[in-house]
Structure formats: C-alpha cells, structure tokens
LUMDO-257228 format. One record per residue: residue in three letters; x, y, z of N, C-alpha, C in turn. Coordinates in steps of 0.05 Angstrom, whole numbers, plus 5000, padded with zeros to 4 digits. Layout:
<atoms>
ALAXYZXYZXYZ/...
</atoms>
This chain:
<atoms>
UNK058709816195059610056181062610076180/UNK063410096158066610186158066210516152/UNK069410576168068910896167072910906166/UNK073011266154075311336152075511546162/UNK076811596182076711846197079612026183/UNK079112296181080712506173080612776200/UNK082412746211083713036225085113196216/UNK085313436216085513756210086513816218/UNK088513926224088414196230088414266267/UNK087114086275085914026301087614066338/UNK087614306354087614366370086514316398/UNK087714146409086014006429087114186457/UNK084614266468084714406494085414306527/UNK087314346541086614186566085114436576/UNK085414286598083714396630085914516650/UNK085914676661087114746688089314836676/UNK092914916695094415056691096214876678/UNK098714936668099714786651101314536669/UNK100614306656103414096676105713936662/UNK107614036669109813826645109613586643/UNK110913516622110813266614112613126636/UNK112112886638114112706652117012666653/UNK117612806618120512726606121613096612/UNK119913126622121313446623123013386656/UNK125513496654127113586672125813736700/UNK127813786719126213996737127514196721/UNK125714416730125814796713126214806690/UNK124914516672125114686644122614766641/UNK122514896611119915116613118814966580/UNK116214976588115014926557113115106548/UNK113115136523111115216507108615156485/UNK106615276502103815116494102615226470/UNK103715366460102715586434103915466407/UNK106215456416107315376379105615566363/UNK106015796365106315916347103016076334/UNK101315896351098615906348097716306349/UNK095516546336095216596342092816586366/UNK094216656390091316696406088516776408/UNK089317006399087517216389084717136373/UNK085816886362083816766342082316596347/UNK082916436383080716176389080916276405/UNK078616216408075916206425076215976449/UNK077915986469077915836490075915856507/UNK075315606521073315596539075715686573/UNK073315916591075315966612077215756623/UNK079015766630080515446640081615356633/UNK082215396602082415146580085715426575/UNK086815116564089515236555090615036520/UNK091915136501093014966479094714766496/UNK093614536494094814246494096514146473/UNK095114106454095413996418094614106404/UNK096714206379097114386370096214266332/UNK094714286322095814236287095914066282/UNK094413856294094613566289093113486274/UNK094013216253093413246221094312976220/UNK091812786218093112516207089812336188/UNK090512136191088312056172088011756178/UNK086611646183085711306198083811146177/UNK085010956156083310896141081910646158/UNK080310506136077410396150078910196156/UNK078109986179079409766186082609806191/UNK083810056195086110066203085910186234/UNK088310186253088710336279091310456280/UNK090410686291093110816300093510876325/UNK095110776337096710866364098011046370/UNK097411196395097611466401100011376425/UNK102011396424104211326445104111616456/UNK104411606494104711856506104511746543/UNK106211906551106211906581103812006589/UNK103411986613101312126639100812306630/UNK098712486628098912756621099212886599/UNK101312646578101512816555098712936534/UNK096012806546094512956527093612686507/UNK093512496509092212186486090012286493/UNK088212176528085112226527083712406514/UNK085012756521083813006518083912926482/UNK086612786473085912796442083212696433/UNK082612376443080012226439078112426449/UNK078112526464075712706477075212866454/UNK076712976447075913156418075013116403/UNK076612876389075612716370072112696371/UNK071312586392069112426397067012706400/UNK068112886413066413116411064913196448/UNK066513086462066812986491066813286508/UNK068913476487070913696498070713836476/UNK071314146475071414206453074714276439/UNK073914296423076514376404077214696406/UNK080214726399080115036393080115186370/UNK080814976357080814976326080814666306/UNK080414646279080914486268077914356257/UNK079114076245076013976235076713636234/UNK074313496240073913266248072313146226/UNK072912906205071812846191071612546187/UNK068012396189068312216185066512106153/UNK068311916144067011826118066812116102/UNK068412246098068712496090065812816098/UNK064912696126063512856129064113016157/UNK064513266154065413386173063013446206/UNK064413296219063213246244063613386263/UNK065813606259066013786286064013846298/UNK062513996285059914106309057213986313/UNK058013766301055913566316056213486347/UNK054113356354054213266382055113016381/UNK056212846399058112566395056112396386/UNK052712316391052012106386050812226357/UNK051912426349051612416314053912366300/UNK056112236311058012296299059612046283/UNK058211806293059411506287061611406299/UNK061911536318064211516336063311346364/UNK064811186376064411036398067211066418/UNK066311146441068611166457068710966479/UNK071210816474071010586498072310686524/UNK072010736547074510786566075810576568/UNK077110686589080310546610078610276619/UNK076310306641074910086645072509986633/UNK072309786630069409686622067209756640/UNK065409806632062209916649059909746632/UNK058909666647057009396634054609426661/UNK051409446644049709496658049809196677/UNK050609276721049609006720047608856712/UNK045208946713042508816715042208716698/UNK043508696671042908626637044308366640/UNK043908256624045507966619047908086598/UNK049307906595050507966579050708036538/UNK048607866539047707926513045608116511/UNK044408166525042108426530044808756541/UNK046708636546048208796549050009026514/UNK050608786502051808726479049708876461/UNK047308766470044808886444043509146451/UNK045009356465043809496485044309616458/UNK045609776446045709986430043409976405/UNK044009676402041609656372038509756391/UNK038209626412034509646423035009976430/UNK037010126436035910446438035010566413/UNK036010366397035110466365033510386350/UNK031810236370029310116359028609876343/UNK031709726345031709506329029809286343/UNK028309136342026808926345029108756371/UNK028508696398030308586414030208286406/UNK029508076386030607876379032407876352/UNK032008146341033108216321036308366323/UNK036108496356038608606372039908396379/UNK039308166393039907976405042207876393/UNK040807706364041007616346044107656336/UNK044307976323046108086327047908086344/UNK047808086366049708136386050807896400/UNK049707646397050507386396052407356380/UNK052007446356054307366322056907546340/UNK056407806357058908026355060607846373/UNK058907716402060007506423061607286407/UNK061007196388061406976373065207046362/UNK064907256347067107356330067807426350/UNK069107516377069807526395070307316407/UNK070607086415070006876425069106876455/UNK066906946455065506896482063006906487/UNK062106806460058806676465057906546480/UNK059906346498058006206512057906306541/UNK058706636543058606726569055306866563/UNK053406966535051707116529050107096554/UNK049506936567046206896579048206996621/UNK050806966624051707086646051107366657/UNK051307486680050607736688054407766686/UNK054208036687057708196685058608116713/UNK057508096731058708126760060607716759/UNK060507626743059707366745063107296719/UNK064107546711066407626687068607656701/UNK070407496684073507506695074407756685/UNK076308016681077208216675077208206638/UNK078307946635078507956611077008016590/UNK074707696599071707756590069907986592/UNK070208146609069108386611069808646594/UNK072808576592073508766565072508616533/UNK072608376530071008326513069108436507/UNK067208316532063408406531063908756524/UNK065308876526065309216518065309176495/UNK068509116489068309136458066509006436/UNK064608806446063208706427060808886424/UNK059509066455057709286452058709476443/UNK060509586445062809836427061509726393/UNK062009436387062409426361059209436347/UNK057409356366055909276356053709596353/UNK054609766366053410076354054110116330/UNK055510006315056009966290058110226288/UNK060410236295062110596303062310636266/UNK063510816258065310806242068210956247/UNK068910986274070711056281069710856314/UNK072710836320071910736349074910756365/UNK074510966391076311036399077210886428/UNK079310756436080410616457082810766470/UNK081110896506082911046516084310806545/UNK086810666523088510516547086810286564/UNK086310086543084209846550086009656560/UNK088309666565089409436574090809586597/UNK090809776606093309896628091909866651/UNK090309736658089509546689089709276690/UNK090109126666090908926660092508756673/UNK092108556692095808426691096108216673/UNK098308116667099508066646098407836630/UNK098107626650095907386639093307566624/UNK092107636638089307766622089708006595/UNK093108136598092708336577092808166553/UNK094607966550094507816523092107746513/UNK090907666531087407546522086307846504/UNK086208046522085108326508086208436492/UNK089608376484088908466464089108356434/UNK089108056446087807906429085108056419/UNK083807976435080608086433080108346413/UNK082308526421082608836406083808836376/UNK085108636367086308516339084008416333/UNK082208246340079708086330077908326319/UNK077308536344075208816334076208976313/UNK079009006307079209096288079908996260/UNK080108766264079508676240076208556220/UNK075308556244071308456234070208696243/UNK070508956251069709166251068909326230/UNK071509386217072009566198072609916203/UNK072609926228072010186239075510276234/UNK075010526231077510676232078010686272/UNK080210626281081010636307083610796311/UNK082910926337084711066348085410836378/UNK087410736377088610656403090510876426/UNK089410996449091811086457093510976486/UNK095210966484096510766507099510886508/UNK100410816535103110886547105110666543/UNK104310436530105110166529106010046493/UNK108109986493109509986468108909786448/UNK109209486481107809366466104909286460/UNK103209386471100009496469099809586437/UNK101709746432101309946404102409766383/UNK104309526385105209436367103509056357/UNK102309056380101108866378098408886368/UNK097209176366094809276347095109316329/UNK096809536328097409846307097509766286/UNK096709866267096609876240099410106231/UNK098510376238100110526253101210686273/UNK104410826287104210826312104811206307/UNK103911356322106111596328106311616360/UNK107111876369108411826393107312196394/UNK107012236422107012556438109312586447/UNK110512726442113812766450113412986469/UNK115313146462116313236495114613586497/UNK114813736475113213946480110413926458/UNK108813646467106413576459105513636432/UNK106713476417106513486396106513196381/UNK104913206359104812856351105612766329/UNK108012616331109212616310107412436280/UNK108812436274108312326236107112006238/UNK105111946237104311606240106211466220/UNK107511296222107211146211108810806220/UNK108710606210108810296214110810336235/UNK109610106251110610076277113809966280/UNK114709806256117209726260118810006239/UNK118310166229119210466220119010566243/UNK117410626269118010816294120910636309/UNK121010426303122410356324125510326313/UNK125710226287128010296266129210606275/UNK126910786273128610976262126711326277/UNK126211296297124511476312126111666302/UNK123311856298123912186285125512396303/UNK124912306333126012506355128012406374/UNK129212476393130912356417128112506438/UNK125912556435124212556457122312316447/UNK121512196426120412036419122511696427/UNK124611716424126211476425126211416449/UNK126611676480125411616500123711486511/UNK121311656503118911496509119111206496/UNK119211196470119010816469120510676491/UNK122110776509122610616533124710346521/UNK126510296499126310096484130110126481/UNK131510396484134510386477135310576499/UNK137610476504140410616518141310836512/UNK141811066524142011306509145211316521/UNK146211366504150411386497150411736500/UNK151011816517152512076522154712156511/UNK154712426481158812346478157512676463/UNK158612656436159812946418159412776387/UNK158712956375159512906340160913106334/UNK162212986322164913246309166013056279/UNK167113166261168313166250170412966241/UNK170512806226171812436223173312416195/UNK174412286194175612256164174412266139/UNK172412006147170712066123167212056128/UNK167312426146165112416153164312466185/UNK162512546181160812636223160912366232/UNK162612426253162512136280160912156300/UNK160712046319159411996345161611916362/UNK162012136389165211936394163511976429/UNK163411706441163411646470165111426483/UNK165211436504166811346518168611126505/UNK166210876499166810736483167510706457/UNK167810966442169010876413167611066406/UNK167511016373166611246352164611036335/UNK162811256330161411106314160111316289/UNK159111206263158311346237156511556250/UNK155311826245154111916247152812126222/UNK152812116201152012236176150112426178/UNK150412686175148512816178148412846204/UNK149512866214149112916248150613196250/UNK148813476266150913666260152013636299/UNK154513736289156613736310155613946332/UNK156913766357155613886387155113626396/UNK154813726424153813456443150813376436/UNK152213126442149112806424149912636444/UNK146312486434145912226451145312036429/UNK146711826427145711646410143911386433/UNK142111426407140311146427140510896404/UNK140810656428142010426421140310176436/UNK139509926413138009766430139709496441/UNK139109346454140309136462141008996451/UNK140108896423141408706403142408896382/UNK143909106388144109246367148509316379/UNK147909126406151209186404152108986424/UNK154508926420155708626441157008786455/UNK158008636482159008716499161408456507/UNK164208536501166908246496168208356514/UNK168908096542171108026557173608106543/UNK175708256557178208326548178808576525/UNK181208556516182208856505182908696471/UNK182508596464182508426438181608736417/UNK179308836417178709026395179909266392/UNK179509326375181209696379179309886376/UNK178409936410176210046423177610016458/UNK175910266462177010236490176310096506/UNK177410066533176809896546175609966572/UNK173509866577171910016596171209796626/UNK170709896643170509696663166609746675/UNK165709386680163109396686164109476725/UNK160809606728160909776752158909616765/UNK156509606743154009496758152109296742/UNK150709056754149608946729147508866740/UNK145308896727141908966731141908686711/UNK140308466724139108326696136108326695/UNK134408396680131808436672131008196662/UNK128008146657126807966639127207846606/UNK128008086598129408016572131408166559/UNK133308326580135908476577137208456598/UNK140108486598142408546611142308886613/UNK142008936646143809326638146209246653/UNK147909426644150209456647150809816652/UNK152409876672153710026687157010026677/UNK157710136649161310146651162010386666/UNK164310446665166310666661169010676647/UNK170910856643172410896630174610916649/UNK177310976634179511036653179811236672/UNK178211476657177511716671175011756694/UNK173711466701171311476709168911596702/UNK168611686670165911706666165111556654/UNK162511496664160111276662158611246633/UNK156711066632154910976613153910736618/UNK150810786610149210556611149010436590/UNK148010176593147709966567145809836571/UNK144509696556142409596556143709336533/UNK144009096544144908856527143108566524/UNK143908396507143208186500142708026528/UNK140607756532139407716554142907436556/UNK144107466537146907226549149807396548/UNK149207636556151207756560152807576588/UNK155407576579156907446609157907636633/UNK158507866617159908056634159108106666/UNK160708146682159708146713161408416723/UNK160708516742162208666763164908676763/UNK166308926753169708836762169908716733/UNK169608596709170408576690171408846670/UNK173908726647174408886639173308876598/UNK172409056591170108986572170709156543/UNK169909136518170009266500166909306478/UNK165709476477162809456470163909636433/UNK162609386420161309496388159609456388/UNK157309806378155309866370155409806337/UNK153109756329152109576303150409746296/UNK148909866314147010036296146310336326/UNK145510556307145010746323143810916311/UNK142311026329140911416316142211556341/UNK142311746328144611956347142612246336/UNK141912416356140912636358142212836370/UNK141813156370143213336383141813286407/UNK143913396442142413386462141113566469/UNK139213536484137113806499138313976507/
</atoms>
C-alpha cells in the first residue's frame, strides 16, 4: 500500500507538569498555549498543550524527520499520529481519509519503537508473517510474502533463525520487514537507531533507506540525531525551543539556512559568534570580536551568528585587516578543530574549524568568516 499522510491543524497533548526543553536556560519561562483558546479542548485530566498547530503533509514513499531534544515532544507527536494518545485538537488524514477518531489498527498506520520486540518463540519468518496470518492470510501464502520483505531487506538467509540468535542490527531489520509487511500506509519510526553503536547504526539505516524506498509508505522519522535525519529524510524540520515545528523542508535547505537560532542550535552543527548588528556603510553588519561581517536584513541589537567549520579559516599572524585574536584553548574532535580565541580586551569566542587547522595554544591568529546566518539574541 502506498499512502499520503496529511496533518491539521493538530495539537498534541503531554502528560504530567510542564518540563523545559533542554535548550532552555535556568529560570526561563515557557509557554504552552500559543495562543490556543483553552476553553475549547477538551483535555484529558493531566494532560497539558505540548504541540500546538501542526500542519505538514508526507507524500507516499517520502519521510520526514522530526529533529528534537529529550522531551521536546517527537514520541507524544507519533503517538498522536498513530492514535496511541489523544489529540486536543486537529485532524489526521490518511490517503485523504480522515482518521482521527478511529482506533490505531484502523488507521494504516504502523508504529515501530526505539527497540525492536520480536516474538521469541517465532522464527523469524513466522515472525515477519505475523501481521498477514492475524489477517487471515493463508500461512504459506504469509510466509511467502514475508520471505520477498526479508529478501528486499537483505536478510533472507537469517528467515528460518529464532530472534534470540540476532545481532542488533539484524533485529532491527527483522522489525522493519514485519512493520513493512502489515502493509502501513503510513509508518512511523520513534528513534530506531539511538541504541545503536556506530558499526551497527550504518547497517540500520541502511536498512531504513531500503524500507522506504520498496515500501511506499508515507514515513515519519523522529530522532535527536542529524545525521540519522539526513541520511533518510526526504524532508527535515526541527522542534525548537518553545515546541513548535518548524516548516519541513530538504535537508541540505535546514542546514544552509535554518529558519531559527533555536533550530541552528539544536542541529548541533555551527559555532555561535556573540557580537551586535548595527548599522555599516553599505548596509546591517554583524560586528564580533573578530571582524564584521554582511548582515542584510538583520535588525540591530545583540546577535549570534552561527557559523560552520568550513565556512571560515583560521591564519597564523596579523597579515589581514581583521583583528587579531589570540588561541586560548584547542579541542581537536573527529572531524573538527574547536578553538578557544580572545581578543585584546579578553573577551572570548568559540570556533568550530576545519579538521587541518594549524593553530595551537598561545598563537596569534586572524579568522574570515565566508558564510553566516546571524539572528537576534534571546
């Protein structure tokens, strides 16, 4: 079955008292309403506005990635979706048929969790064909089926194994091939690779590019992991900071050019430059420690521009006409340089640089930025 899922309008409820987001400060304060009247939903006791008005649209054989911290509210979204939890408002539509108040196993929806759960006692292909034989399909006729789903997966020749007998990987396979083989037309994945270590995540999400492309199912991916979302996504948005979801769209557009400085955060991906936009010759600047840079459209007040590692060099000596700043501290990572400057005056900034940066401790340094988004600060 291919399917196209459409959300509304859609209000997703948590549970219990309110908890901030990760990216929130100590004592700041958020608000869970946006604007919502109360008066008008129907909360279950307990339940408080999570997600507010959320409105996107997942065509067939595409996925969208739900980027968000701990807490921010991805699961409770899928839970909705699927019909798990209820909504406080809004409408849920698959193949243009409105599924809100259905029960989940009317709904063509399949929810995979975090871990795989695979009946031990079943083999693995009696595992795989479990959904067709509750539905009465003929069990050589389920089988059958669910051999081909093993197959397009590549791990047929585990079919006739018990689960206990599955490396991590394979086991997320054997899900997704029973996920696929209920035939979803939507099929929702809450963070299939975040127990993963690293050897085994590549295998899965291999595996998770394979399902969605011989599926057809409209997919919701949600994950805390950037590159999880870009190695699926069809499209990405992000839960930013007072839970809200931004605008989907192509994964190298979120990372170009993120809509928020709470979204640019979370991608975990640029250096945030502490300075002021004010007013320039020809045009709004960005002025920090290190220099000035374009800022168009930027209205004046203190900004953070965020900046990625190949997006600016970092040159031994006073050669440019830019200031000159001295390294303090140097972090080298797996595939970046951070850097620790300061200025004459001793205020700081972090960097995030190219993995052949030379600069060391006690050097004296001059950084051009090449590219930037610059936002007002919190």
């Amino acid at each position: 079955m291919t399917g196209t899922l459409n959300v509304r309008d859609l209000c997703v409820l948590f549970a219990g008292p309110p908890r901030p987001s990760v990216l929130d400060g100590p004592g700041s304060t958020i608000s869970y309403t946006f604007g919502t009247d109360m008066a008008s939903l129907r909360m279950p006791p307990g339940h408080r506005i999570g997600l507010n008005g959320l409105t996107f649209t997942v065509q067939a054989g595409e996925c969208l990635a739900v980027l968000g911290t701990s807490g921010a509210g991805k699961s409770s979204l899928l839970r909705t979706v699927a019909g798990l939890q209820p909504a406080g408002r809004g409408t849920v539509h698959v193949n243009g048929r409105d599924v809100s108040a259905l029960p989940p196993e009317q709904r063509g929806i399949v929810y995979l969790h975090q871990e795989p759960v695979l009946f031990p006692h079943l083999s693995v292909i009696r595992n795989v064909a479990f959904p067709l034989t509750l539905r009465g399909v003929p069990t050589r006729d389920a089988e059958r089926r669910a051999f081909d789903m093993l197959m397009r997966l590549r791990v047929g020749e585990l079919a006739g194994n018990r689960p206990d007998a599955l490396s991590g990987g394979q086991r997320h396979r054997v899900a997704l091939a029973r996920a696929l083989c209920a035939d979803p037309a939507v099929l929702l994945l809450d963070e299939p690779l975040s127990s993963l270590d690293p050897a085994v995540r590549g295998d899965v999400r291999a595996a998770l590019l394979q399902a969605r492309e011989v599926s057809g199912a409209a997919t919701i991916l949600v994950t805390h992991d950037l590159d999880d979302a870009m190695a699926v996504a069809t499209q990405v948005s992000a839960i930013g900071r007072f839970a809200e979801l931004s605008t989907p769209t192509a994964p190298a557009d979120l990372l170009h050019t993120p809509p928020s400085l709470d979204v640019a955060q979370l991608l975990g991906i640029y250096a945030t430059l502490g300075g002021a936009v004010e007013p320039g010759t020809d045009g709004m600047v960005f002025r920090w420690i290190g220099g000035v840079l374009p800022a168009p459209g930027a209205a004046p007040g203190p900004s953070v521009a965020c900046v990625r590692s190949h997006e600016l060099d970092v040159r031994l000596g006073d050669q440019l006409d830019a200031p000159v700043l001295t390294v303090d501290v140097r972090r080298d990572a797996a595939h970046e340089v951070l850097l620790d400057v300061r200025d004459a005056a001793g205020a700081l900034a972090s960097l995030r640089t190219a993995i052949g940066t030379v600069a060391q401790p006690g050097d004296r340094v001059q950084v051009t930025v090449h590219h930037a988004r610059v936002f007002a600060e919190h």
